[in-house]
C-alpha positions in Angstrom: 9.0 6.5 17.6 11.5 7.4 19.8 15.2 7.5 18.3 18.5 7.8 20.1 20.8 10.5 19.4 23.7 9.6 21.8 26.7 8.1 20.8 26.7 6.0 23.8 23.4 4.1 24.4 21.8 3.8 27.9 22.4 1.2 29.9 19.7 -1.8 29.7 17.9 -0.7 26.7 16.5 -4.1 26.0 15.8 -5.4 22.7 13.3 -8.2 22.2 11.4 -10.8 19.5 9.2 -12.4 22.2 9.8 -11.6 25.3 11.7 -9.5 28.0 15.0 -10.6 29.9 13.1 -12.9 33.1 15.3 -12.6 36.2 13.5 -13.9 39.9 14.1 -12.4 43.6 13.4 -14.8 46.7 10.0 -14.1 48.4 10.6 -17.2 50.6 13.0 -17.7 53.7 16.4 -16.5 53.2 18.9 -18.8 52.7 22.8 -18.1 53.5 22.8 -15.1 50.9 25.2 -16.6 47.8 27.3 -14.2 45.3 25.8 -11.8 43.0 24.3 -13.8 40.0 24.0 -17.5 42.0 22.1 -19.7 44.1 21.8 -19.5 47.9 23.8 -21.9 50.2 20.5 -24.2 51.0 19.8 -24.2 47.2 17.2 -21.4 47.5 17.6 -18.3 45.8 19.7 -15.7 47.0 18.7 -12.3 46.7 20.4 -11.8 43.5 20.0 -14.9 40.7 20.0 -15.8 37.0 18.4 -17.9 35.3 21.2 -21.0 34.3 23.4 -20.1 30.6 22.5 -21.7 27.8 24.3 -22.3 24.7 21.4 -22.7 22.1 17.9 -20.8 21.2 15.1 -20.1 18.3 15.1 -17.2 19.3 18.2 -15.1 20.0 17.9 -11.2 21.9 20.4 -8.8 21.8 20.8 -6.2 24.8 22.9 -3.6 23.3 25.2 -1.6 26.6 26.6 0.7 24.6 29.2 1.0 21.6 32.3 3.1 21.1 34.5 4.2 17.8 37.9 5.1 17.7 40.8 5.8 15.4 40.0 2.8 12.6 38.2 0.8 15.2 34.5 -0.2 16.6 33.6 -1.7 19.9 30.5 -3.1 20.9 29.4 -4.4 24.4 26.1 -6.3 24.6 24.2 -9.2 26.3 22.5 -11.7 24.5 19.9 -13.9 25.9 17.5 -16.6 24.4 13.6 -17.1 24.1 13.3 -17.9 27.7 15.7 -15.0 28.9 18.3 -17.3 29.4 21.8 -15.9 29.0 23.8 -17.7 25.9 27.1 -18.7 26.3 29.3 -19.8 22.8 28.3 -17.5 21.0 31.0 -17.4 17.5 28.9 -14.9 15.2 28.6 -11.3 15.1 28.3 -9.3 12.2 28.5 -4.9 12.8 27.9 -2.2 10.1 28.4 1.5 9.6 27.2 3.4 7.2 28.6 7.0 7.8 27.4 10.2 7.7 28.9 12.3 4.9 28.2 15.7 2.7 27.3 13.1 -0.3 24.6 11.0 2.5 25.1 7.5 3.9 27.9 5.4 2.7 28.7 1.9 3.9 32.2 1.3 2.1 33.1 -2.6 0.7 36.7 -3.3 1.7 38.6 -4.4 -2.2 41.2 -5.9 -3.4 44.3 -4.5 -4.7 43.8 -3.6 -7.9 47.0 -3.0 -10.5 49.5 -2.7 -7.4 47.4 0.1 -5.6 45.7 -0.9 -2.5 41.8 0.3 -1.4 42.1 3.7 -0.8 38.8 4.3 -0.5 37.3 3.8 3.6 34.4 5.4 4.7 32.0 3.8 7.5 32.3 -0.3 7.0 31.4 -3.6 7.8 33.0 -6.2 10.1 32.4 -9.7 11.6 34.0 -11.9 14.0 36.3 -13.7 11.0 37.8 -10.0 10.0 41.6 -9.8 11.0 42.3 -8.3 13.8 38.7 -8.6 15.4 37.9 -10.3 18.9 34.6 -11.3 20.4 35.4 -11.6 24.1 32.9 -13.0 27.1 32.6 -10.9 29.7 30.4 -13.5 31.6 27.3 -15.7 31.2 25.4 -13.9 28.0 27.8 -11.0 28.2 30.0 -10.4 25.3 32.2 -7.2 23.8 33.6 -7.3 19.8 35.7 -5.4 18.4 37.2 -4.6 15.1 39.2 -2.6 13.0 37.0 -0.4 10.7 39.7 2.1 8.8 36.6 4.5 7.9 35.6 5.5 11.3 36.7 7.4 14.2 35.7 9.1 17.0 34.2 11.7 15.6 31.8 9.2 12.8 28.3 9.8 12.7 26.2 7.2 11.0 23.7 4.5 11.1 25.1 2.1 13.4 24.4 -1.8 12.8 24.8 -5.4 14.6 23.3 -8.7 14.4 24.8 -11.6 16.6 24.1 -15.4 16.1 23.4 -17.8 12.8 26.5 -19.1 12.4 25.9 -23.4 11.6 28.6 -24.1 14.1 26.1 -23.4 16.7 22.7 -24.3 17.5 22.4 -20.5 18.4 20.0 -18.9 16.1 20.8 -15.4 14.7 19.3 -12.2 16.4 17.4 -9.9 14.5 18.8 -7.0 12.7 19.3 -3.9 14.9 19.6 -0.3 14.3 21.4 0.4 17.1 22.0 4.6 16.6 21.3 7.1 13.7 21.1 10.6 13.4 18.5 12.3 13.5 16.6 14.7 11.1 18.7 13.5 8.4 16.3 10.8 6.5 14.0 11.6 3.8 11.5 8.8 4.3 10.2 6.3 6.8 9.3 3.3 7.3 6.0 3.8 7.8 5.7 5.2 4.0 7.1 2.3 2.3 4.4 -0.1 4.3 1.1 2.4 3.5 1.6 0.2 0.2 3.8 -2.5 1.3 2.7 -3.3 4.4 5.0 -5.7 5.4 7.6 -5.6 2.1 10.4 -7.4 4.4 8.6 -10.0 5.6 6.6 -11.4 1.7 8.1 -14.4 0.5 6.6 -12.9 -2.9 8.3 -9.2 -2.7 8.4 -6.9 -5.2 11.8 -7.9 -6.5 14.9 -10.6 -6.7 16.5 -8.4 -4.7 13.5 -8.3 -1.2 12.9 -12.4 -2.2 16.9 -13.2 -1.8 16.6 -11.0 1.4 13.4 -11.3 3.0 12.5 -12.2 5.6 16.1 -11.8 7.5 17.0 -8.3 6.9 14.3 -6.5 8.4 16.2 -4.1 11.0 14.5 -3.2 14.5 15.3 0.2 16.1 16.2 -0.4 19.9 12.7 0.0 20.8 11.6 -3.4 19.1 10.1 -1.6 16.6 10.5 -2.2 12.4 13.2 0.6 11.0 13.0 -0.4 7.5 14.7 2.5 5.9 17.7 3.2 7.9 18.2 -1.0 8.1 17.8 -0.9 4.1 20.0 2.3 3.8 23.4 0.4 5.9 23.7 -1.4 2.6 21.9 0.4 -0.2 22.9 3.9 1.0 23.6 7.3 -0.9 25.7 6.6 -2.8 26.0 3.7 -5.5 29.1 1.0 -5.4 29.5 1.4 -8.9 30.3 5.0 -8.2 34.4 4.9 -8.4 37.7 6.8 -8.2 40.6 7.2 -10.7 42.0 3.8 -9.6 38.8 1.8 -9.7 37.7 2.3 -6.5 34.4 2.4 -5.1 33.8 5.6 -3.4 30.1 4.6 -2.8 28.2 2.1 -0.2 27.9 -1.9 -0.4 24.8 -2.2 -3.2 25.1 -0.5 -6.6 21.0 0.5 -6.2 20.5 3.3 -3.2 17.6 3.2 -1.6 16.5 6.3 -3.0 16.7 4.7 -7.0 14.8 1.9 -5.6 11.9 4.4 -4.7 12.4 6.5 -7.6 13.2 4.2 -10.5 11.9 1.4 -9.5 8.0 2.8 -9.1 7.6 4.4 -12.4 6.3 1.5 -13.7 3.2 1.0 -11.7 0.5 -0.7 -13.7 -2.1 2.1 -13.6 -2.3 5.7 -11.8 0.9 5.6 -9.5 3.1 8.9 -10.1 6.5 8.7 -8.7 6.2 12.4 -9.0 3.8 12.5 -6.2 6.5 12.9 -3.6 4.4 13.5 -0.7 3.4 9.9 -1.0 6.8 9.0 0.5 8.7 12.0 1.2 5.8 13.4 4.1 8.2 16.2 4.8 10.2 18.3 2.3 13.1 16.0 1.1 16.4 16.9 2.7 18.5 17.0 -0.1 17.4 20.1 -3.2 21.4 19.4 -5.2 20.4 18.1 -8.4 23.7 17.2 -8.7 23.6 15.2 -5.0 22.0 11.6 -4.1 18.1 11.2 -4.6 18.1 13.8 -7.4 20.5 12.1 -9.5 18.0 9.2 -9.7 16.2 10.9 -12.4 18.6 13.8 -13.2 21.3 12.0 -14.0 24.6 14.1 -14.1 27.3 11.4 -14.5 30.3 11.2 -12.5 31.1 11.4 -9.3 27.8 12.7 -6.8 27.7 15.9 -5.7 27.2 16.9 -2.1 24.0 17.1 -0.4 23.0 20.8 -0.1 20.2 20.7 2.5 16.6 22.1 2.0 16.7 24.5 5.2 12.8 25.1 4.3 12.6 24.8 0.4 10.1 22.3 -0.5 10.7 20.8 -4.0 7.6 18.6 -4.1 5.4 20.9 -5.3 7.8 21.9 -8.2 7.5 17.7 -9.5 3.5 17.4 -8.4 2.7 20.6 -10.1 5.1 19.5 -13.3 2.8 16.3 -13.3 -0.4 18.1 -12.8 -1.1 16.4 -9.8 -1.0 19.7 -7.3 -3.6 21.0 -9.7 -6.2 17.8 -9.7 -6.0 17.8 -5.8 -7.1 21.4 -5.8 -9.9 20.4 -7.9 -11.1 17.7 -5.8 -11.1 19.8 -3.0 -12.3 22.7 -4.7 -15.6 21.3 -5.7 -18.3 18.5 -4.8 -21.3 17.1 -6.5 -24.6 16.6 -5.1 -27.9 14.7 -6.6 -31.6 15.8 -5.8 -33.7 13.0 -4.5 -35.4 10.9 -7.8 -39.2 12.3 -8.6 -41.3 10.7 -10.9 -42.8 13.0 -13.1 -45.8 13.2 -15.9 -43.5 14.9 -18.3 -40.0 14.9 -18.7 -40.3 17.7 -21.1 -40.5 19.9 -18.5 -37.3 19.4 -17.1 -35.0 18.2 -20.2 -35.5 19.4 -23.8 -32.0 16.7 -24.9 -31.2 13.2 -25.9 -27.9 12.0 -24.8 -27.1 9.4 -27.3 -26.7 11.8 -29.9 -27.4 15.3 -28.2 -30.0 16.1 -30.3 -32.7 18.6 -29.6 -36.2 16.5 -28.5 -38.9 17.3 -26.4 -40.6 14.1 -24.9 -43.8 14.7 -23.5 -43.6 11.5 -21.8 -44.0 10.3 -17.8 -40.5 9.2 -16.2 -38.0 9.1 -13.2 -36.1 12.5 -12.9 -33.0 13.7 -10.7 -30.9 17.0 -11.1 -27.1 17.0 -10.6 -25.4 20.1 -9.2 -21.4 20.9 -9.3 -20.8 23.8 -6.3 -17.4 24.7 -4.7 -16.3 24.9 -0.9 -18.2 28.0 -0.5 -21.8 26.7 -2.0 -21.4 28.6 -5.3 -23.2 26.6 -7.9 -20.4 25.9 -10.7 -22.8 26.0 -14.2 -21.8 22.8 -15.4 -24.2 24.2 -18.2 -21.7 27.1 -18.6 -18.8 25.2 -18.4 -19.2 21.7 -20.1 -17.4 21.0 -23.2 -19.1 19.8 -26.0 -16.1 19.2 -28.7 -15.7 16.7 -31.0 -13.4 15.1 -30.7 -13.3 16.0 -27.4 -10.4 17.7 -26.3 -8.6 19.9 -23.5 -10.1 23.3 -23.1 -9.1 25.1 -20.1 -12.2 27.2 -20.2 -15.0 24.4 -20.2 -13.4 21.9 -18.0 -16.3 19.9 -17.9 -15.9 16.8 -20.3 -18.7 14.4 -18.8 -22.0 15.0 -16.1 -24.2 11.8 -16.6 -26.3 10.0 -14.0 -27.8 6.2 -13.9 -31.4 5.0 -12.3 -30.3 1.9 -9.8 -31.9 -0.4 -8.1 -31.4 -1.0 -4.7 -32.8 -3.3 -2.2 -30.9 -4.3 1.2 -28.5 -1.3 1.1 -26.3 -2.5 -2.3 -27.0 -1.6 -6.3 -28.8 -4.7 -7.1 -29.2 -3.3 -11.2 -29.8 -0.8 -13.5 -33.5 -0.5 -14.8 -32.7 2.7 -16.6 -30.8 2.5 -19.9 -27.3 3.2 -19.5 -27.5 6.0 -22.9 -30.6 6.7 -23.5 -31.6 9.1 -21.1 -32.8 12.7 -21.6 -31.3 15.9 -20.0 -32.0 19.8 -19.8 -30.2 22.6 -17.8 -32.1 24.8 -15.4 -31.4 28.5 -14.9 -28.5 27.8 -12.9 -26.3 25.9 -14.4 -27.3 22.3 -12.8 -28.1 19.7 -15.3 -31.4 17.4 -15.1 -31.4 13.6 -15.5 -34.6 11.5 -17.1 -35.4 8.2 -17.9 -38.3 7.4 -19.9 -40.8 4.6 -17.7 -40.7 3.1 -21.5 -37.1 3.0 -20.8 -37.1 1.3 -17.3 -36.9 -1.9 -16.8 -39.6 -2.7 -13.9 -37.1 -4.4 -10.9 -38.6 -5.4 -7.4 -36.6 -2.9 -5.5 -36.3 0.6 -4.8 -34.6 3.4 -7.1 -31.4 5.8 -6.6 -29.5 7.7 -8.7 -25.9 8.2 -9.5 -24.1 10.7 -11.0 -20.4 11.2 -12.5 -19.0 14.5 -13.7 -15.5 14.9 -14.5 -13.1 17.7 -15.1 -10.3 18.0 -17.5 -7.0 19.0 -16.7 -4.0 19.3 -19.0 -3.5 16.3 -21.2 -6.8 14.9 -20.7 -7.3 12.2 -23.4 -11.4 10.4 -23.0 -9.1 7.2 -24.2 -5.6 6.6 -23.7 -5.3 4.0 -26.8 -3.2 1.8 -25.1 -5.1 -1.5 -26.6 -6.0 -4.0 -24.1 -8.2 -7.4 -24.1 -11.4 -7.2 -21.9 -11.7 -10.5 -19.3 -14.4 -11.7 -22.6 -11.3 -11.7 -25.1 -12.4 -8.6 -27.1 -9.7 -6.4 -27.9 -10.3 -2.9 -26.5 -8.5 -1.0 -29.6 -9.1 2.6 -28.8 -7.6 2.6 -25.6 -9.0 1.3 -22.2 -8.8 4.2 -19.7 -8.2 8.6 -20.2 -6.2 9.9 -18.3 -5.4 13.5 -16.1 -9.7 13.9 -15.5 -10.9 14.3 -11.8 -14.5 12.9 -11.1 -16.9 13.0 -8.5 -19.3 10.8 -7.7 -22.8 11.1 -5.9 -25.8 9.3 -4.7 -29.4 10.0 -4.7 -31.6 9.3 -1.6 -33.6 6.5 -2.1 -37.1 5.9 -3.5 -40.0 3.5 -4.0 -40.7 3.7 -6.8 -44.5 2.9 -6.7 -45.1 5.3 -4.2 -42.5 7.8 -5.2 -41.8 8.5 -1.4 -37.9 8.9 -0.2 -37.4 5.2 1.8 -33.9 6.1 3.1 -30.2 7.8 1.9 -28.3 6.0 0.4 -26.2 4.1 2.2 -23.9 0.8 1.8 -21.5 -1.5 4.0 -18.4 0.0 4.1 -15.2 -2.1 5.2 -12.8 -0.3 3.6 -11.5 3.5 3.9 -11.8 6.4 2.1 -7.8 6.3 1.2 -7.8 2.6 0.5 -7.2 3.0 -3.4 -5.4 6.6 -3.0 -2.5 5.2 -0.9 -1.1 3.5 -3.8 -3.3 4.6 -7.0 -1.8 8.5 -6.0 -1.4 10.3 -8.8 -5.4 12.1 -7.8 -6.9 11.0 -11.9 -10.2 9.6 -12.8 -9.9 5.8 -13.8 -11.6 4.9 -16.8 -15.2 5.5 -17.5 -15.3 8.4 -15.7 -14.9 6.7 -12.2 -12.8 7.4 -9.7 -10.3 6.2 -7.2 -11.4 8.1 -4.0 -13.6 7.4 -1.1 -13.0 3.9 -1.3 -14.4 3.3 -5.1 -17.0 5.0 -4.2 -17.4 5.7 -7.8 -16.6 1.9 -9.6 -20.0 0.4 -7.6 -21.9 2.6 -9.9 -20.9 -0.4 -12.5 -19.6 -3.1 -10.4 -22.0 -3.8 -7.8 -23.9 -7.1 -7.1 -26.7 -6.1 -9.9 -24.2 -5.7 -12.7 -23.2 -8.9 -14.2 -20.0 -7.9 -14.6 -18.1 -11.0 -15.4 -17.7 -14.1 -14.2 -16.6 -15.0 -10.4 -13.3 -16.3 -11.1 -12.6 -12.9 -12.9 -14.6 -10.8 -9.8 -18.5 -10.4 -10.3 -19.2 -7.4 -7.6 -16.7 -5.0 -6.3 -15.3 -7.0 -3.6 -14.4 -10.3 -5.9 -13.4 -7.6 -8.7 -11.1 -6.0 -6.1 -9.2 -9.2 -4.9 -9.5 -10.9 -8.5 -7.7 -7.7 -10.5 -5.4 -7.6 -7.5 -4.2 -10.9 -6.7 -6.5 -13.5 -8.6 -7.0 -14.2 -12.5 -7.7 -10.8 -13.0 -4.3 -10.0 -12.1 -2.9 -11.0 -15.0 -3.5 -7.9 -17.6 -3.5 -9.2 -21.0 -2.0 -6.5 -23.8 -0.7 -6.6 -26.9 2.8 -8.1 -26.7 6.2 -7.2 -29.3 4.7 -9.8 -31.7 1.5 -8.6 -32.1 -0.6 -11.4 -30.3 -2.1 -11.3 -26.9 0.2 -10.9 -24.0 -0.3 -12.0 -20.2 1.4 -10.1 -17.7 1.3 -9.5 -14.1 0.3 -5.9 -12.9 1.9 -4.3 -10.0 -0.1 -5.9 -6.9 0.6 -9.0 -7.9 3.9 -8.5 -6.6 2.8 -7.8 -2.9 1.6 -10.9 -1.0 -1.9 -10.5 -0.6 -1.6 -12.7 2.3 0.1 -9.9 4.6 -1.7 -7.1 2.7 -5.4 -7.1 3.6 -4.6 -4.5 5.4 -3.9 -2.1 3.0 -7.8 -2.0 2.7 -9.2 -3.2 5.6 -8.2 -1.6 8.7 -9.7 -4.4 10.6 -10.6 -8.6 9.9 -13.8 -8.4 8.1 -17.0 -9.7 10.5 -18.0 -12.6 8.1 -21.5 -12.2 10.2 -22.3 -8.9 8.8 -22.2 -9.7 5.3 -25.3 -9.3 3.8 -26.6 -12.8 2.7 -27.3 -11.7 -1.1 -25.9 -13.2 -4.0 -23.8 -11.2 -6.4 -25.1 -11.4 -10.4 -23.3 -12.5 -13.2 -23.5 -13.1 -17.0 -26.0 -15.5 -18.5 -28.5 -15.0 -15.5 -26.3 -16.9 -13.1 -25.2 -15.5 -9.2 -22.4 -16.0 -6.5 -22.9 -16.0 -3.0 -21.1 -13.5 -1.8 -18.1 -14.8 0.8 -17.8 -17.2 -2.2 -17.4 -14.4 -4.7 -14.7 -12.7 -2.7 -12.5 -16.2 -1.7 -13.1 -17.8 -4.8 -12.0 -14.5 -6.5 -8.3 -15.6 -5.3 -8.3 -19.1 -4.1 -9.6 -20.5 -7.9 -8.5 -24.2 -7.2 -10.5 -27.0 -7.2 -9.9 -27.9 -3.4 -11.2 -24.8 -2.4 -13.6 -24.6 -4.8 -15.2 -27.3 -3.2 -14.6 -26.6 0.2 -16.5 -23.2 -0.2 -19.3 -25.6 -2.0 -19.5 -28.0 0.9 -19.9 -25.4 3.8 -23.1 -24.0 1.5 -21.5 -21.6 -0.9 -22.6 -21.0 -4.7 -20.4 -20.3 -7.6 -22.3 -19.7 -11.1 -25.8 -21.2 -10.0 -28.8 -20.2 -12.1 -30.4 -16.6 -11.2 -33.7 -16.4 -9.7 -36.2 -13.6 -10.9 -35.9 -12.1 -7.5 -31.9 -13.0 -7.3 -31.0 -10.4 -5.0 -33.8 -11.2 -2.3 -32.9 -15.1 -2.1 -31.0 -16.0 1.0 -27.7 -17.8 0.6 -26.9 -21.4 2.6 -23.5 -20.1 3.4 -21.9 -21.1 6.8 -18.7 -19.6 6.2 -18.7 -17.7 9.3 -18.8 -20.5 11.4 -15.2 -21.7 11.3 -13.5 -18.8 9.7 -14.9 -15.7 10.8 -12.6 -13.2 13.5 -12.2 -15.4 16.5 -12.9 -18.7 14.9 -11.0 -22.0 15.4 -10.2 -21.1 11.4 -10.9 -17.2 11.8 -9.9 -15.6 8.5 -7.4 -13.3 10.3 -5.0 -16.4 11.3 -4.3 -16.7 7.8 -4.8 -13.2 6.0 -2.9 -10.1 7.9 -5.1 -7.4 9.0 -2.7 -5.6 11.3 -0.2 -3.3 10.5 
């Protein structure tokens, strides 16, 4: 993004919404030439023409020609045109802002009243509009307008973020301009705009934001830079700057911006209560370069390090990077060493005559047994960047109750028998505990299932496995109680906390022949940092899963064979991902003060899932390549599966039958061969990419 540094701007930068200033030449005959700006003599174009002032528009664009400050005073010269590049004359309204540059950050200072006798003593930067005294909005010509004020806390010498928006007043049928960042300096922010929408996409522009504050606000202030494009922060930071207003002198006084939160509280208060694995404390999340500011005494840092009074200055970083001092406080430098550090890889499933040969454990209770028995067999293996095998034997801990131990980080290396059939987990023959398991020579740990164990399925077989390291204050439950979507109070606690698992998949077997069929593989349409953009904080989530590669791990137990729950609540991980985002799943049910069961909103629900899509998909999803497979629930009934992901959102009875007319299924009764029945859905038709309803005219998939 290209920012401007100069005090005085270039002439005909051009700002725009919708389209560019339009101006014609004569390609014709030439006519008797007329002045600069009008019509030829014959009433053909001269050589030089406009197209005919207007005094109204939708759309209002501001050409900024430069600005100037002086002693107590700002000038601005600009042109101002409308949706069809037609100069506007009339125009009434102008608002301008500064919020200057100082050693304690950005301050935008309110103008107050006299308070016992004493007059505001306190002017630094400002904010004017056409109705402060003393100002003057002067035409200069058709569309071509200077204004200027008296603003006591700048001159010449001010740097800041400079501000103006023109139009909006109700006099007028002239419609107000965006926001514009018309200068700021640079190298002096700690955060961009393109941080705050990895998660928020579009925060300025949700009619359900993630506060009073952004729903009061949106979707007016959003700030361009002069290049048309969204500069969120510094627009944000003209008002909620370094320094709070409720900072004040010794006569009452504000010596801080226009808003009592700064921007930087907002991040860093603000975010600390993220529903489930967010950590403020993973600065790199927003701050992608070493913060600025390292005072703990100065703006940002007094967020959380409070040090009453009056803010100290900013004493710049010149190099030192603090982030790693709050990541490595939190543990979260450490788990992202881990995850590189190591990855987990499973053999391809054989099928053997005796499972006694390969395990000599049973994992329900860890007893010693030897089963002389046939059954399906896999072998999981933990080795680090440079192919050493890490001995998960070596290194697991078996303590009860299980517990930290730096020295056997290994808390949990388990593996399920899936079935598979059309590249998706379709169930899970092999019982989920009682499997058998040995350790070989060096270190890796084998994985049986008894056939008595199996439940036959017509599809192929694959493995998965899940191990999991501890790291300081590991818990296996985090007793925090919490309903289940059934109503059964979880009272031990839901999720751990401060593990790092990996997952893997087998190849892929038949299993009556025993021969490999394929890798494993499954549609993707999501990326790997999907969940990791906003669940940050590098953890396992509960059950041992984890957040990375795109849940890569949570299919293990929420795929279209599971029977999770029902559709309305997410059956698959698709539906499960929308529903515990945005649908009825969003609503987390706890224990409340009084002891009964509480509803609440998590996080998400607080982004519009409307503008968000692309948080996780990076394009509009093909409706074409969906597989045509139903999704299993409870009580033997199935989903098909556009159904299972709309209906996991839009619950209401329109739309429920909507998606029922156009051939969808919503709790129908499971076949024997469910996952092999084809579907009658024609959502495609109308609503996928391209349609006459295509899904991406209502759902944002842009950034």
């Amino acid at each position: 993004m290209r920012k401007f540094t100069s005090k005085k701007l270039a002439y005909l930068i051009a700002f725009t919404l919708t389209g560019a200033l339009a101006g014609c030449g004569s390609d014709g005959k030439d006519g008797v030439d007329g002045q600069d700006g009008q019509n030829g003599q014959d009433g053909k174009p001269g050589d030089s023409w406009t197209i005919p002032a207007v005094t109204s528009s939708t759309v209002t664009n501001v050409k900024v020609i430069n600005y100037t400050l002086g002693e107590g005073t700002i000038n601005y010269e600009f042109e101002v045109t409308n949706e069809d590049g037609a100069p506007i004359n009339g125009l009434v309204a102008v608002q301008g802002k500064v919020a200057a540059l100082t050693d304690k950050g950005f301050i935008n200072n309110r103008n107050e009243t006299d308070k016992n006798g004493v007059a505001d003593n306190v002017h630094i930067g400002g904010a004017v509009t056409q109705a402060t005294e003393g100002a003057t909005l002067t035409s200069l010509g058709d569309g071509h307008y200077s204004f200027s004020a008296p603003m006591a806390g700048v001159n010449a010498g001010t740097e800041g973020i400079i501000w103006l928006k023109v139009g909006g007043d109700k006099t007028t049928t002239i419609a107000s301009s965006a926001e514009l960042v018309v200068n700021k300096p640079e190298g002096v922010l700690s955060t961009t705009t393109e941080a705050c929408f990895s998660c928020h996409i579009d925060m300025v522009a949700n009619p359900t934001a993630t506060s009073r504050y952004m729903q009061s606000h949106a979707p007016g202030h959003k700030a361009y830079s002069m290049d048309g494009e969204i500069d969120l922060v510094p627009g944000c930071m003209v008002c909620h700057g370094s320094v709070s207003k409720a900072v004040v002198n010794d006569q009452g006084f504000s010596i801080g911006g226009y808003a009592t939160n700064t921007l930087s509280k907002i991040g860093h208060i603000n975010h600390q209560k993220f529903t489930k694995d967010f950590s403020v404390m993973n600065c790199s999340s927003c701050h992608v370069e070493a913060p600025t500011n390292i005072s703990i005494a100065g703006p940002g840092c007094i967020d959380c390090h409070s040090t009453g009074g009056v803010p100290g200055a900013i004493q710049p970083s010149n190099g030192f990077d603090v982030r790693p001092m709050h990541e490595g406080a939190v543990g979260i430098t450490e788990r992202q060493a881990i995850r590189a550090k190591y990855q987990v890889a499973l053999s391809t499933p054989v099928k053997v005559d005796d499972i006694s040969t390969l395990t000599d454990h049973y994992a329900p209770d860890g007893s010693s047994v030897a089963k002389a028995e046939p059954g399906w067999c896999t072998t999981i293996t933990v080795k680090d960047t440079e192919g050493n095998i890490f001995s998960i034997k070596d290194n697991f801990n078996y303590s009860d109750p299980l517990v930290f131990d730096a020295k056997k980080p290994i808390v949990y290396a388990g593996a399920y028998l899936h079935a598979y059939d059309n590249n998706t987990l379709v169930g899970r023959p092999g019982n989920r505990t009682n499997y058998y398991y040995g350790y070989n020579a060096d270190g890796t740990k084998n994985i049986c299932h008894l056939l008595t164990d199996i439940n036959a399925v017509n599809a192929n077989y694959v493995y998965s496995a899940r191990v999991t390291f501890s790291t300081a204050g590991w818990m296996e439950y985090d007793g925090n109680q919490r309903y289940q979507s059934n109503g059964n109070l979880r009272a031990k606690g839901y999720d751990g906390s401060m593990g790092v698992s990996f997952t893997a998949y087998s190849d892929v077997v038949s299993p009556v022949s025993a021969e490999k069929i394929s890798a494993f593989e499954r549609r993707t349409v999501i990326s790997d940092n999907s969940c990791t953009t906003c669940h940050n904080d590098a953890t396992a989530f509960h059950k041992n899963g984890a957040f990375d590669e795109g849940g890569k791990a949570c299919i293990a137990c929420h795929d279209n064979g599971m029977a999770r729950t029902s559709a309305t609540l997410g059956a698959g991980f698709g539906p499960m991902i929308h529903s515990w985002h945005w649908g009825n799943g969003a609503k987390v049910s706890k224990i409340g003060e009084d002891g009964t069961q509480a509803n609440t909103a998590n996080s998400a629900s607080a982004i519009n899932p409307v503008i968000s899509c692309v948080a996780c998909h990076e394009s509009a999803i093909d409706l074409n390549k969906v597989p045509n497979q139903y999704i299993l629930e409870p009580d033997s009934k199935m989903t098909s599966p556009i159904t299972a992901n709309c209906y996991a959102c839009h619950t209401g009875d329109a739309a429920k039958a909507h998606m029922g007319s156009n051939g969808g299924n919503i709790s129908v009764p499971a076949t024997g061969d469910w996952f092999k029945e084809p579907t009658g859905e024609s959502c495609a038709v109308c609503h996928n990419p391209g349609s006459s309803s295509g899904i991406e005219k209502y759902h944002k998939f842009t950034r």
